[in-house]
Every structure is written in C-alpha cells, then in structure tokens.
C-alpha positions as CSV (number, residue, x, y, z in Angstrom):
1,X,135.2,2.0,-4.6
2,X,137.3,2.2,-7.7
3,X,139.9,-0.7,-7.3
4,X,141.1,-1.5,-10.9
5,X,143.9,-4.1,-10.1
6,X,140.8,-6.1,-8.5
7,X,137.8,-5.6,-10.8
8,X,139.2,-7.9,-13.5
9,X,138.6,-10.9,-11.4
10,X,135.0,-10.2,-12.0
11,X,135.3,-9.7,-15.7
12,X,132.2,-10.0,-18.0
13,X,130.7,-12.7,-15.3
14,X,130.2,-10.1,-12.5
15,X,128.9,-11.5,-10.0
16,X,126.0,-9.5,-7.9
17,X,125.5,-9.3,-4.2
18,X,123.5,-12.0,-3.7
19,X,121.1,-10.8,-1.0
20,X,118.7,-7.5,-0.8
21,X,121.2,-5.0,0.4
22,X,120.4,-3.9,4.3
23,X,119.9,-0.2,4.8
24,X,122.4,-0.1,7.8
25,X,126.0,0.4,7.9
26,X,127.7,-2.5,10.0
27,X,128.4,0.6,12.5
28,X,124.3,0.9,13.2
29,X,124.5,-2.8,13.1
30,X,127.0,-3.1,15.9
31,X,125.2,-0.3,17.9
32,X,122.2,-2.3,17.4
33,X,124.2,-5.4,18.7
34,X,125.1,-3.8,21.7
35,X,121.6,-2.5,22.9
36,X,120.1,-5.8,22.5
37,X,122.6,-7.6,24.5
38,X,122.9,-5.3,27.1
39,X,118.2,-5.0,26.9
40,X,118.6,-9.0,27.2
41,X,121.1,-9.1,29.9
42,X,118.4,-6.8,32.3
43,X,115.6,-8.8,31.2
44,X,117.0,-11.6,32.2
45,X,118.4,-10.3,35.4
46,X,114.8,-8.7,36.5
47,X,113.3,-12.4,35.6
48,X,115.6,-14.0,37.9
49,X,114.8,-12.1,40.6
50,X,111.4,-12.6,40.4
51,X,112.1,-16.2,40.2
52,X,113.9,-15.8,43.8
53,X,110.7,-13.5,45.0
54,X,108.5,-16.3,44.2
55,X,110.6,-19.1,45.3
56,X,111.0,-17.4,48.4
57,X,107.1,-16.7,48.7
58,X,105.9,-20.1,47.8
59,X,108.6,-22.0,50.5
60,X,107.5,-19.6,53.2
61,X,103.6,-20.5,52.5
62,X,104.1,-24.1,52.6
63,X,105.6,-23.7,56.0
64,X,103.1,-22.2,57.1
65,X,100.6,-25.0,55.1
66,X,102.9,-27.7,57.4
67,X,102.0,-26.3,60.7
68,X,105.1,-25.2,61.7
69,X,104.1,-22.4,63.5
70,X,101.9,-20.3,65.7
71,X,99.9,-19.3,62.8
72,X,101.2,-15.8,63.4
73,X,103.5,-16.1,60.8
74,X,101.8,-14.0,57.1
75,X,101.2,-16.1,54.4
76,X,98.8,-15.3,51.3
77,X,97.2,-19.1,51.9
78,X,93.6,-18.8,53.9
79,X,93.6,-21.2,57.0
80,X,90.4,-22.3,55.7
81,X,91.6,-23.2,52.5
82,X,91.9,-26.8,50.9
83,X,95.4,-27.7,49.5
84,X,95.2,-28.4,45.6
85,X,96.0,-26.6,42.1
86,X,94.4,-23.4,43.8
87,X,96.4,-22.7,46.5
88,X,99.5,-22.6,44.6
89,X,101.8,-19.6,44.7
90,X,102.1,-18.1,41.3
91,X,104.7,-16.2,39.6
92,X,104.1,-12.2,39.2
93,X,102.7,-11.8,35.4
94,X,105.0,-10.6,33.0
95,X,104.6,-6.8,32.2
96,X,102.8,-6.4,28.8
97,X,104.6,-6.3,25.6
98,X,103.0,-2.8,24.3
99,X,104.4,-1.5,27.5
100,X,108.2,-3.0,27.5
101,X,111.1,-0.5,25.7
102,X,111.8,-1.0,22.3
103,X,114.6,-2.9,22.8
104,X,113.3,-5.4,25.1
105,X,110.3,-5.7,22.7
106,X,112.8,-6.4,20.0
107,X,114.5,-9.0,21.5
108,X,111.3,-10.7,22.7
109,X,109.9,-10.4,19.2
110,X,113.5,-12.8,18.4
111,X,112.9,-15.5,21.2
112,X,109.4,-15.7,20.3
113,X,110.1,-16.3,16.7
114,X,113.2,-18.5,17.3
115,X,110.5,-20.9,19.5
116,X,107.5,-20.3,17.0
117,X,106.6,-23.6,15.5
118,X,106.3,-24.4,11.7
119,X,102.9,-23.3,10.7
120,X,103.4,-24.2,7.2
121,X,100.6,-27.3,5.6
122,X,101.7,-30.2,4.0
123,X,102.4,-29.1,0.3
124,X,99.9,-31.0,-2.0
125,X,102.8,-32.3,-4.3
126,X,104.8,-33.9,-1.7
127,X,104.3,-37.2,-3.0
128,X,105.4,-36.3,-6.1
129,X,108.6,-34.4,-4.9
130,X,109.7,-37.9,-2.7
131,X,109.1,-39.8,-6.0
132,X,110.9,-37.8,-8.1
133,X,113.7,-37.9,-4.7
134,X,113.7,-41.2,-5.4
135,X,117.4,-43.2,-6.1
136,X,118.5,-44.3,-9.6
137,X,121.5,-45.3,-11.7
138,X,120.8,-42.9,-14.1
139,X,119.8,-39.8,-12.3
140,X,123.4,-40.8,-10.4
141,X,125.4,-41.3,-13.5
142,X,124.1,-37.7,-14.7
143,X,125.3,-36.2,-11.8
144,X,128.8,-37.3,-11.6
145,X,129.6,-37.1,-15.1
146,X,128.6,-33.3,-14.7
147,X,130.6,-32.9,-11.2
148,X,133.3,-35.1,-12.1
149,X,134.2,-33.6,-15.8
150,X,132.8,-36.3,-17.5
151,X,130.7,-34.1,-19.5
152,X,133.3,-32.5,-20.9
153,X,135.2,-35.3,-21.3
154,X,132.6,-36.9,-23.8
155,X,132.8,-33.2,-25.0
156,X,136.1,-33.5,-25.9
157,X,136.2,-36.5,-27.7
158,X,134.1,-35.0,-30.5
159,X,136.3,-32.3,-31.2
160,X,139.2,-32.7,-33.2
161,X,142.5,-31.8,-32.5
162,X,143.8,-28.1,-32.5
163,X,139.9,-27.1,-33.6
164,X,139.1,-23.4,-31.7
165,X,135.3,-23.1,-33.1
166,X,133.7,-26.5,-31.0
167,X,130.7,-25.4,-32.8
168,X,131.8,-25.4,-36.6
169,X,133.1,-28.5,-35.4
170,X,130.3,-30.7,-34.8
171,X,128.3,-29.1,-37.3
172,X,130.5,-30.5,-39.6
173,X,131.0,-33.8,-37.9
174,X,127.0,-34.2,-38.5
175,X,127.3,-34.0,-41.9
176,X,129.7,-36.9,-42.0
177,X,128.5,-39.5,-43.9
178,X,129.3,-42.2,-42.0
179,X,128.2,-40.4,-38.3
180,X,127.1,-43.4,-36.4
181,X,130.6,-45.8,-37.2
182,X,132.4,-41.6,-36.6
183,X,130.5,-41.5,-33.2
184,X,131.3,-45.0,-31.9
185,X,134.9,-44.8,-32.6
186,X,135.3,-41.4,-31.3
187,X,133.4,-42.1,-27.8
188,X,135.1,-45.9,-27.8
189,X,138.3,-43.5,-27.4
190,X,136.8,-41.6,-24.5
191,X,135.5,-44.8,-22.4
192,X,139.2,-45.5,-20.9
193,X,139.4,-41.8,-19.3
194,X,135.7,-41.9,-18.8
195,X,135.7,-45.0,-16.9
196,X,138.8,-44.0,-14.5
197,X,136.7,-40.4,-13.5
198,X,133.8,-43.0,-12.2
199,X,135.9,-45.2,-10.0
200,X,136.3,-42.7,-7.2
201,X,132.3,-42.1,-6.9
202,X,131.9,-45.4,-7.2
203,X,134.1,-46.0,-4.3
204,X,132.5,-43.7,-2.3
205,X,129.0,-44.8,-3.3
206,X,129.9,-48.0,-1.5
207,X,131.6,-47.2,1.1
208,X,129.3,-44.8,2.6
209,X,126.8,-45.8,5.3
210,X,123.2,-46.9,4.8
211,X,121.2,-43.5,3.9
212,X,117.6,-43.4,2.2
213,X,116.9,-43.1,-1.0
214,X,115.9,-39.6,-0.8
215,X,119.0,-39.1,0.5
216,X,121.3,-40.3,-1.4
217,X,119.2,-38.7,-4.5
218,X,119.2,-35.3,-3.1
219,X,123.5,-35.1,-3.3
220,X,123.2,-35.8,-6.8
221,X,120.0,-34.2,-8.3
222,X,121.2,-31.9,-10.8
223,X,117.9,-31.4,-12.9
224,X,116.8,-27.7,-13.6
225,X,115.4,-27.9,-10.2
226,X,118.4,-28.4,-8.7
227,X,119.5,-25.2,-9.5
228,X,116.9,-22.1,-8.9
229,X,114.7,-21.4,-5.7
230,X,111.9,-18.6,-5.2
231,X,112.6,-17.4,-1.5
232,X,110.0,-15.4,0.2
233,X,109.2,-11.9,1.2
234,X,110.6,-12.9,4.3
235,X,114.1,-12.7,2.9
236,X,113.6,-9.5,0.7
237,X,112.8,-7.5,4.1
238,X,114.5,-9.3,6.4
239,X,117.9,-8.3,4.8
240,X,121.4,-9.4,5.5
241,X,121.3,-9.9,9.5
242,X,118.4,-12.4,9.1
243,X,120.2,-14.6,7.1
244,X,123.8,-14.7,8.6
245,X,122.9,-13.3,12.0
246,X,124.4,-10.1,13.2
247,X,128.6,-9.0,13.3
248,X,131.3,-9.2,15.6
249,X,132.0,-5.4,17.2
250,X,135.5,-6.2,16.8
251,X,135.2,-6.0,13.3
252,X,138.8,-6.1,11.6
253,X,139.7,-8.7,14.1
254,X,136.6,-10.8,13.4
255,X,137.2,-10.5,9.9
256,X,140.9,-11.9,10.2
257,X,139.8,-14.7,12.1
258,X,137.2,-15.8,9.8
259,X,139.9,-16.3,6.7
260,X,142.8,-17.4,9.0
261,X,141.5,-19.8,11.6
262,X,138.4,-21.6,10.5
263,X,137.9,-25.1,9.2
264,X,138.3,-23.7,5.6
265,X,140.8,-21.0,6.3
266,X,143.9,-23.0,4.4
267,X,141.8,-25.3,2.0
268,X,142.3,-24.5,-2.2
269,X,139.5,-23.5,-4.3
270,X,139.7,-23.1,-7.8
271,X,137.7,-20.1,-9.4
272,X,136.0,-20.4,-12.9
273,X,136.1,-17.2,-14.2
274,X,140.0,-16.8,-14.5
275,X,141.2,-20.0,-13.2
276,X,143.0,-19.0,-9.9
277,X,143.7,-21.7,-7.2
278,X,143.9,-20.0,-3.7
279,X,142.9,-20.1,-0.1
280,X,141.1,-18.3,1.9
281,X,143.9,-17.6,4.0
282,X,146.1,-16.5,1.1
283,X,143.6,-14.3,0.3
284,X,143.0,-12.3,3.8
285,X,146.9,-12.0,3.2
286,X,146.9,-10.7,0.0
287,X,144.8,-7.5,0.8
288,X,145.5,-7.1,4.4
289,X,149.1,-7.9,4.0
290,X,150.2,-6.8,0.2
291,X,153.5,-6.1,1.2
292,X,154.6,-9.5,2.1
293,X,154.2,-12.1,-0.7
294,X,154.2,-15.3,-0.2
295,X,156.9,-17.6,-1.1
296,X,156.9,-18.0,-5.1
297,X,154.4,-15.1,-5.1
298,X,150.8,-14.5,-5.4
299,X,148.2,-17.1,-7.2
300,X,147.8,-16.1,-11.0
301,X,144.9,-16.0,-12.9
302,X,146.0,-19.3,-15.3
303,X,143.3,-18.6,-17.9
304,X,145.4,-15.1,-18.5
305,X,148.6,-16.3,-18.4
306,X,147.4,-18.7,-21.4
307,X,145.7,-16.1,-23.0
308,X,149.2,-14.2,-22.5
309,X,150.9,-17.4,-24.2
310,X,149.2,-17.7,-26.9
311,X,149.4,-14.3,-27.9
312,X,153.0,-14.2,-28.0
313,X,153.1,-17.4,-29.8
314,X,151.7,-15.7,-33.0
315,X,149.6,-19.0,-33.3
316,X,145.6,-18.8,-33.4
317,X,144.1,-17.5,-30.4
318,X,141.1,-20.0,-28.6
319,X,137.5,-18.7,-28.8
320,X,138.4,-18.0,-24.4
321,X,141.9,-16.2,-24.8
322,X,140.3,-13.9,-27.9
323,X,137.5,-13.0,-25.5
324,X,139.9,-11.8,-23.0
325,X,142.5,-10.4,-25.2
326,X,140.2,-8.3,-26.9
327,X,138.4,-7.3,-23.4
328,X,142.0,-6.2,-22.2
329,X,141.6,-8.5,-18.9
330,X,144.9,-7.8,-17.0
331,X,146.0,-9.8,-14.5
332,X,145.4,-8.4,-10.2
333,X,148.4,-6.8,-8.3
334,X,148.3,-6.3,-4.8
335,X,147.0,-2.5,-3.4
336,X,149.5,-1.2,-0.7
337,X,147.3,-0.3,2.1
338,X,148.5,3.1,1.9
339,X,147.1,3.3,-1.5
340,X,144.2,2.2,-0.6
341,X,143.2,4.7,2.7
342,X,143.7,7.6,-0.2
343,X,141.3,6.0,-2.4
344,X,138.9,5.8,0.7
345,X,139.7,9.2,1.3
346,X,138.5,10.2,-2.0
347,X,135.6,8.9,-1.8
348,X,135.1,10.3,2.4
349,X,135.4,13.6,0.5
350,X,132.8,12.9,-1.8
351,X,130.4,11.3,1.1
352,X,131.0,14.6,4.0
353,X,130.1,16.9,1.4
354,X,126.8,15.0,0.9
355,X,126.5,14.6,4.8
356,X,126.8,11.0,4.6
357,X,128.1,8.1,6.3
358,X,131.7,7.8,5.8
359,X,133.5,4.7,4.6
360,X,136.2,2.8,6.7
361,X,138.9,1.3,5.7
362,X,138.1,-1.9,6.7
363,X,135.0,-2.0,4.6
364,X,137.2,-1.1,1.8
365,X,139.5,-4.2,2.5
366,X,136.1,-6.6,2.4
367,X,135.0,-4.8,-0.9
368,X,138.3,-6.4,-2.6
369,X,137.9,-9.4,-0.8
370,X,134.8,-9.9,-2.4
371,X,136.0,-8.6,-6.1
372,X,138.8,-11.3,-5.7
373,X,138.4,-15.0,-5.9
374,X,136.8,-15.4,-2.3
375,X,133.1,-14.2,-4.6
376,X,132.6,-17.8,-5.0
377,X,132.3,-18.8,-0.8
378,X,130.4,-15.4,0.2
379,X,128.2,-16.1,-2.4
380,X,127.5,-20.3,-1.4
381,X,126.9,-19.1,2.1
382,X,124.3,-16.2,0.5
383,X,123.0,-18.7,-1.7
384,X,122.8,-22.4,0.9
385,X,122.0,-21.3,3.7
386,X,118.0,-21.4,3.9
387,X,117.6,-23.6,0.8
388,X,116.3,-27.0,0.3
389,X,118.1,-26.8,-3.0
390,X,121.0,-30.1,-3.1
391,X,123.1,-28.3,-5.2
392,X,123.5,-25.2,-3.6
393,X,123.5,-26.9,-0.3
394,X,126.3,-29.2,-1.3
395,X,128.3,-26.0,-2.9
396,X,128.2,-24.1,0.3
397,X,129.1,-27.0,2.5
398,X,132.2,-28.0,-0.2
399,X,133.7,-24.3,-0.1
400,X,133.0,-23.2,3.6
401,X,133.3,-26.3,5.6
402,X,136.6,-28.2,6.5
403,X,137.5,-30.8,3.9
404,X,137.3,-33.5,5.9
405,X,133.5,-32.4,6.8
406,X,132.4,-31.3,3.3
407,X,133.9,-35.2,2.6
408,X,131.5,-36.9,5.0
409,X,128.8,-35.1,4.0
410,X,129.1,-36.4,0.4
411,X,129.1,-39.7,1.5
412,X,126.0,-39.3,3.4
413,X,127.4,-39.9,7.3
414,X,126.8,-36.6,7.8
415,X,123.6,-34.5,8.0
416,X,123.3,-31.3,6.5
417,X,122.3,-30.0,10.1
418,X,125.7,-31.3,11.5
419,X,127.9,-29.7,8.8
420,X,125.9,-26.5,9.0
421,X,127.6,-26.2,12.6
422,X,131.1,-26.5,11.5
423,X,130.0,-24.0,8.6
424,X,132.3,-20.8,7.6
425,X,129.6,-18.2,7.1
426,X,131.6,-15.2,7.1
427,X,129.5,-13.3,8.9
428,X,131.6,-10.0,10.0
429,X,132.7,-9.8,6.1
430,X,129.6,-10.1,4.5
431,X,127.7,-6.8,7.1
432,X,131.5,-5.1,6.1
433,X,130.8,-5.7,2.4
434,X,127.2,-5.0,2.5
435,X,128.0,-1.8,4.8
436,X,130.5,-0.8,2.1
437,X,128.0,-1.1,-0.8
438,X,125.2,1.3,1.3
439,X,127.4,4.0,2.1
440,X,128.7,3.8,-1.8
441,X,125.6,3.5,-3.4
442,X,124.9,7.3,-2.0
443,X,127.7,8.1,-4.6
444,X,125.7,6.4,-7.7
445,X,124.8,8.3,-10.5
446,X,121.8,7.2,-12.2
447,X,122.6,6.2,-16.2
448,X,120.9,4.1,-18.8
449,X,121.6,0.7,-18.9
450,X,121.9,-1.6,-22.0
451,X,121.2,-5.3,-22.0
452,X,122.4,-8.0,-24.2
C-alpha cells in the first residue's frame, strides 16, 4: 500500500521482510487456528475416555484376580492363567495415522515433532568452534569499543575539525610527514573519552556472576561470523507460523496488546537510518491513534531536522545531510485513519476486480508499523530467534525484552532460554504484515530492476 508520509523512514536502506513470505492471509491462518484447536480438543477428549474404559476394565479384572467373587463375574483374565506382564489389561490401540482426519493428522504431525529428539551428529569442527569461543582481552576489547562507540570515537580523533569528506581527510593525514608523532598525539587526545566509555563494561564484567568462557565470549564475539547464518530448507518452507507460532483470532486487539502491555512496550529505541528515539508504545499510538499527539508531539527523525539545519544555514552541507537533501527525504506525518480506509479501498477495488483476497484495515495499520521505526524489533525477532548467532541473539533480546531482562542477560545471570520467555515476538503483527504483503503482491507489476 502506497503510504508516502511513512516510506521515508525506510529511505535508501529499505529494509526487506526478513522471512520467506507465507502463502496464507492471517484470515486462513486463524481459520486454520481454529480447526486445530477445536481437532485437538476431541482428540483429547476421545483419549480420555478410553483412559476411563481401560481403567475401568483393568480394576474390574483384578477383582476378579483377588477372589472376590463367585467367579461369575466376566473378566477378560483366564482362571487358569498365571499373574505376570501377560495378564495385563491393555489400552485399545490408537487408530492409524493414514486413517485419522486431516486435521487430527496435522496436529499429531506437531506433537510428534515438538517431542522428536535431535538427530543431528556431532559437527566435526566443534573443537575448533569452542576454541575459537574461547575468552580473551582482546576479542572483549573489540567488542565493546564497536558496541560502546569506541570505534568511532578513535574515528573521530583522526578527523579534523569542521572536515565533511573523512576520506580526503586521512588520505591526507597519511601523507603527513611526521605520521607516527601526528598519530600519537591525536589518539593521546582520544584516550580520556576512550577510557570513560570502558568503565561501565568493565563494571559490569566484574560484577556479573561466574559464567564459562564460552560464555562470556559468545556476548561479545563480533567477528564476521558473528554476523551471517545459512538457515535450512526447513525455514524457506516452513514459512512465517513456524518460526513465531501462529496469531491471535482477535487480531486488532492482539496487536494493541503486544505494543502497549509487554515488557518492551514503553522502553526507547533509537533507529539508525534517521535517528528517531521512540517506543513501542508511542508507535502503536501514532498509527492507531493519529489524532491524539502526545504531549510535545511526535518523535522526529533528528538526522532530518539537521539536514533541515544546515540547509538553511547556507553553510556546507555533511556528506549525510547532502545524501538526504538531494534524495528529498521528508520527514513522517501521521495518516488519519479515515485516510487511510480510502487508500485500502483503493486498493480493495483493484483486488475484487481480480477476485482476490481483500485487504483489511488492520493489515494496513501493521504495514506502517513496519515502514516506521518499529522495522528494527520485527526484524531482531525474524532474525534471533532460531540462531546460534551472539549477535543477533543479543539484538533481539536488547530490543524485545524488558530492560531489566535484556540487562541480566548481558551480564551473563541469565540464559538465553530464560529471556526467550519474557521475549516480545510480535506475533499477531508479524502474520498481519506478512498477510498484507500476500494479498498486495497480487497487485505487482513485473519491471526491470537495476542494481548498484
């Protein structure tokens, strides 16, 4: 759906869904829901019943095993018989799985696989993975001086003053004649600032409790490997439901809840792109509720409003505000919702003329949620979830956990496991905006392409 005053949070670093889309609508998906429950709940009620019918049969066979009666009484035990492993009463078999309804064969196929151990063998290079897991100063340093800013701070130093090409600059501070005594002095200047972004991680360091090595290394590898994953064919099929588990019925409702009252719901993330400080909270407000700002209004995209600044100033624009200037980027307004059940009207028209699927309105709301700031949690939970990956792990629990939780998994007195239950997966908007890009995508027009 067309929503220009939301598109420009994306700008030129759009960010893609990050999982193969699913090919149902989250209206199949609820359906789907529904059956399964309601196939589970008979299953289980016909299996406790023949729990009772053999309970009932085996305590009526050992009374008559006791002698408690005139021997007129029926039992399925021979008088003649001996008591032991074969005289026991057992259950009726369970009816074949080729001949159980689809649905009952689909949720058996799930409790099967939920219970299914790992089959997987020991991969050959494990003892090289657990030493390269292994603990070190350096490896730790590396990490915090990218997480922390220190990077950038040594970064800085370099540059001089009021320079807006950092490249030209170092090229010509290498051909400074006297570059090692130009080096020292200039980082000598950045230890002071340098040393006061360790002291926190260091703090924390020793005040956590006694984790392994492994451990410890794995919240602060940030190697190459650190950052990418192959996942399986198992995640290419198994689509959007297999990942996050299926959505609420109640979908709008769900979908408030999950912004508004979860661990998360009122913590402030900072986006990259634009620089726009927010909550989740603020932003469930801003599309559901455009017409009620909050007190000093909405969160601005800062990286604008500079670019804005320095425009008017008349003086040299930065290499960042020229890229932005000269892409137009405008800064979001809020969409009143009655603006917004036109555009999905528009594009209903488009869809019942084709016979398709039509959107809701609903699904349109979680299609700006996602173009806003909020991209940056959908996508940790997309991207955390099944990985082994530290650094996507530790991103998803830091944006979709409660502070206080994301804080004691840092330290190490929390397993990922634990946090993982207190987790924010957004799981109604996530089907909502994967249901919005499926009926959508019936509308795309195929074009050519063109890659930088």
């Amino acid at each position: 759906i067309s929503l220009p005053s939301e598109d420009v949070e994306m700008g030129a670093d759009y960010q893609r869904f990050e999982v193969q889309t699913n090919e149902l609508t989250i209206e199949e998906l609820v359906a789907k829901v529904d059956r399964l429950t309601a196939a589970k709940e008979a299953a289980e009620a016909r299996a406790k019943d023949a729990e009772q019918e053999a309970a009932a049969l085996k305590a009526e066979a050992d009374k008559a095993a006791g002698g408690g009666g005139s021997g007129s009484v029926a039992t399925p035990l021979s008088s003649s018989a001996k008591p032991g492993p074969s005289s026991a009463i057992h259950e009726p078999a369970p009816p074949a799985f080729s001949s159980m309804p689809a649905e009952l064969r689909d949720v058996k196929l799930v409790e099967e696989l939920a219970a299914a151990p790992s089959t997987s063998a020991p991969s050959t290079s494990d003892n090289a993975s657990t030493q390269d897991n292994k603990w070190t100063a350096a490896k730790w340093m590396a990490s915090v001086l990218e997480s922390c800013g220190g990077m950038k701070q040594l970064g800085q130093a370099l540059i001089p003053p009021g320079a807006t090409d950092e490249l030209a600059a170092l090229r010509a501070l290498g051909k400074d004649l006297k570059l090692e005594g130009k080096l020292l002095s200039l980082l000598m200047q950045a230890l002071p600032a340098l040393a006061k972004t360790l002291v926190e991680p260091l703090k924390r360091l020793g005040e956590g409790e006694a984790i392994t090595d492994g451990e410890l290394q794995s919240k602060f590898s940030t190697d190459v490997r650190g950052f990418l994953e192959y996942a399986s064919l198992n995640t290419f099929y198994g689509g959007l439901e297999a990942k996050i588990g299926s959505p609420d019925p109640k979908v709008e409702q769900a979908m408030e809840e999950e912004h508004t009252l979860r661990g998360d719901s009122n913590d402030e993330f900072t986006t990259n792109n634009y620089d726009i400080t927010t909550t989740s909270s603020t932003e469930w407000k801003f599309v559901a509720s455009p017409d009620q700002p909050l007190e000093g209004g909405w969160p601005v995209e800062k990286k604008l409003v500079r670019a804005l600044e320095e425009q008017s100033s008349g003086l040299p624009l930065s290499s960042e505000s020229a890229a932005f200037v000269k892409a137009g980027a405008q800064q979001r307004e809020p969409m009143p919702r009655d603006q917004l059940k036109h555009a999905v009207e528009e594009k209903n028209a488009k869809l019942r003329e084709m016979q398709e699927a039509l959107l809701q309105a609903i699904e349109a709301m979680a299609a700006r949620l996602y173009t806003g700031p909020l991209f940056v949690k959908y996508n940790a939970v997309l991207r955390g979830l099944e990985t082994e990956v530290p650094f996507l792990r530790n991103d998803m629990i830091q944006r979709c956990c409660a502070k206080q939780m994301a804080e004691c998994y840092v330290k190490g007195t929390v397993s990922f496991e634990d946090a993982c239950k207190q987790l924010n997966k957004y799981t109604t908007t996530l089907h909502a905006i994967n249901s919005c890009v499926v009926k959508l995508s019936k509308l795309t027009k195929a074009t050519k392409v063109y890659r930088g």
